[in-house]
C-alpha positions in Angstrom: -86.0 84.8 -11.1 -86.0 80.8 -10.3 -89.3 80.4 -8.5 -89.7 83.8 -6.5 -87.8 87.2 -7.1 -88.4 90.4 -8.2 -89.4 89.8 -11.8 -92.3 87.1 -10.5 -95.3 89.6 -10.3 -94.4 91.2 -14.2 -93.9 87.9 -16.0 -96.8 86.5 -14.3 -98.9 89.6 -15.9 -97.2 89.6 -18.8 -98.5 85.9 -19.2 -101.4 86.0 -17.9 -102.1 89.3 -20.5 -100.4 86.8 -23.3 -102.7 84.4 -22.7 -106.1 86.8 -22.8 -104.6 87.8 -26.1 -104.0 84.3 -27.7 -104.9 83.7 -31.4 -107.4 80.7 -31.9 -106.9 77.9 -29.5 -106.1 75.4 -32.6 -103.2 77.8 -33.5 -101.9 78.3 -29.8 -101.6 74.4 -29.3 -100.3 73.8 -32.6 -97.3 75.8 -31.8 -97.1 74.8 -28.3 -96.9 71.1 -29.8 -93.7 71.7 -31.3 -92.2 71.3 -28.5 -93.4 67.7 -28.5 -90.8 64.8 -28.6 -93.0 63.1 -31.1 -92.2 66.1 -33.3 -88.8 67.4 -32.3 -86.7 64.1 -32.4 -87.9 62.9 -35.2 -87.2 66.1 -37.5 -84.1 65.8 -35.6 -82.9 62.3 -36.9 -84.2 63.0 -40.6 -81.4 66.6 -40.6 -79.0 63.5 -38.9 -79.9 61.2 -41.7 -80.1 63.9 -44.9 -76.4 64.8 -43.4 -75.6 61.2 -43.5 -76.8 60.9 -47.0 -75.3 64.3 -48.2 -71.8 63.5 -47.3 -71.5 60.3 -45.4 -69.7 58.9 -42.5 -68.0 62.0 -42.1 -70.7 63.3 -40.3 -70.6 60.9 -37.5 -68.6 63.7 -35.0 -71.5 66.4 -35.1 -74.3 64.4 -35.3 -73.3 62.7 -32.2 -72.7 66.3 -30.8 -76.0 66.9 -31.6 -77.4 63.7 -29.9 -75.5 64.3 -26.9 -76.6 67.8 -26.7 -80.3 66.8 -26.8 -79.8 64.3 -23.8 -78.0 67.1 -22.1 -80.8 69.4 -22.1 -82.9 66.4 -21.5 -80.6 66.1 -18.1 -80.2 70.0 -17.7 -84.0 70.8 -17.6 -85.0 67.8 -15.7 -82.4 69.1 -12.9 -83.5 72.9 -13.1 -87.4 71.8 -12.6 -87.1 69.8 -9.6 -84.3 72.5 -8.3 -86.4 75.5 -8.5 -90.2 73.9 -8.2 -91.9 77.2 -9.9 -95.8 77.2 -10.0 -97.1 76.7 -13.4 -100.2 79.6 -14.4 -102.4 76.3 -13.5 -100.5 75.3 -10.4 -98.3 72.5 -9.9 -94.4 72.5 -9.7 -91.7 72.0 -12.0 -92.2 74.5 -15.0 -89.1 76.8 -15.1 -87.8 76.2 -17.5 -90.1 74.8 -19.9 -89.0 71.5 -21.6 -91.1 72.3 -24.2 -89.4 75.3 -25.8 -85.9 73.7 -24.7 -86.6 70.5 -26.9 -87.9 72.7 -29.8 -84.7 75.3 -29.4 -82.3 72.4 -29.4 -83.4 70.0 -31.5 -84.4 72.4 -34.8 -81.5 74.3 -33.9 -79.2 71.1 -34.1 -81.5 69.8 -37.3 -80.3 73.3 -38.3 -76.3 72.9 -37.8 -76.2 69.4 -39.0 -78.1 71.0 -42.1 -76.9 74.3 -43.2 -72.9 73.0 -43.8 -74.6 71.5 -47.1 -76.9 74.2 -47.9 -75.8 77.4 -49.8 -75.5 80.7 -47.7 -79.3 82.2 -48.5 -80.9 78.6 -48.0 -78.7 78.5 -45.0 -80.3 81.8 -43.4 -83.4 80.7 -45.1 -83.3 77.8 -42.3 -81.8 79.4 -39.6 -84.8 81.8 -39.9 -87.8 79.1 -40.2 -86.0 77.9 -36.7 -86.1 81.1 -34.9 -89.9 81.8 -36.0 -90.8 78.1 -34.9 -89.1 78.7 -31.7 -91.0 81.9 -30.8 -93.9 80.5 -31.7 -93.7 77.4 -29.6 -92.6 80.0 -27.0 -95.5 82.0 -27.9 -97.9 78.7 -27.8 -96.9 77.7 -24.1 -97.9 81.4 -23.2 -100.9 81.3 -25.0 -102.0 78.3 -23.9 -101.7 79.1 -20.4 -98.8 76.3 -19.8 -95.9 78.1 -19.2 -94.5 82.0 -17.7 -92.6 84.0 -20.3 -89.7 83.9 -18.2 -90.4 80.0 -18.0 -89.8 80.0 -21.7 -87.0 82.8 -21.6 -84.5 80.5 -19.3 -85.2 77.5 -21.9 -83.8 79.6 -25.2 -81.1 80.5 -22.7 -80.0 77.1 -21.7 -80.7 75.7 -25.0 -78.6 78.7 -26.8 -75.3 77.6 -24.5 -76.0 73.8 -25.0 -76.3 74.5 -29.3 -73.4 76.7 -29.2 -71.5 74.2 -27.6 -72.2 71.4 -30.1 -71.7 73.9 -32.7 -67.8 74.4 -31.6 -67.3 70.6 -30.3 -68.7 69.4 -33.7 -66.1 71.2 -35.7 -63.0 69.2 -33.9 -63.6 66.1 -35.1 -61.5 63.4 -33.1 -59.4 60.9 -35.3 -61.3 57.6 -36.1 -58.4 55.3 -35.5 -56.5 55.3 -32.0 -53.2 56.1 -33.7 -51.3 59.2 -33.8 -49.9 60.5 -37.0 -46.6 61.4 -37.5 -45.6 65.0 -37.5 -41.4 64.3 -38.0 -40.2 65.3 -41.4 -38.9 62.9 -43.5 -41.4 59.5 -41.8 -44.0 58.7 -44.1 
């Protein structure tokens, strides 16, 4: 896709028809704002800090994961925008993909992993849920509000879906907090 290809003409109509069919303006931009940093990293530290509280310094290995994950999509999208240079629906450069959806995907999708480990498994796809509805809405929001393509929004869940998944398998290999090695001989103690 990137700035010109063969899908430009459908997802530009696809938004532009999106955007005639957007609910009330007030709902539109408050799901677009979502994808605010004002509103992502914050909900973001509280899941780090309830996970703190919940069980502790054990959880220092995947919330850091989860940190580093959100400055690498931080990086990643920053990269891709100035890289590919697509026209937004109001002009300018720099919207594929959208940072917007990207900050919402990974950060309540990391609130979400740090999260669910304490939660039983209903509340657990309770949450996982309430992320994916948020998500498409923000997704839905951009559209709606005219400041993003679909596809601009597609490539962000993409990206953001590696980057989670990633954190999600680092954070379970917690590295040793001491730089000694443990013994595996039998018999040393």
């Amino acid at each position: 896709m990137l700035a010109d290809g063969p899908l430009r003409d459908a997802d530009e109509r696809l938004g532009d028809t999106l955007h005639r069919a957007a609910p009330p303006t007030r709902l539109a931009e408050l799901l677009a704002d979502l994808g605010n940093m004002e509103v992502a990293l914050p909900l973001l530290a509280a899941a780090m800090a309830l996970a703190f509280v919940r069980i502790g310094a054990r959880t220092w290995w995947p919330a850091l994961c989860c940190a580093v994950t959100m400055g690498a999509m931080a990086a990643a999208v920053s990269v891709l925008k100035a890289w590919v240079g697509r026209p937004g629906p109001f002009g300018g450069t720099g919207f594929y993909p959208s940072g917007h959806a990207a900050t919402v995907t990974v950060a309540f999708g990391a609130a979400a992993l740090l999260v669910t480990r304490h939660l039983s498994r209903n509340a657990a796809l309770f949450l996982w849920s309430a992320v994916a509805l948020l998500t498409v809405g923000n997704g839905l929001g951009l559209v709606w509000r005219g400041y993003h393509w679909p596809l601009d929004v597609l490539a962000s869940w993409c990206l953001s879906v590696l980057l989670l998944s990633s954190a999600a398998v680092a954070s379970r290999h917690t590295p040793p907090l001491s730089g000694r090695r443990r013994s595996t001989a039998p018999g040393r103690g």
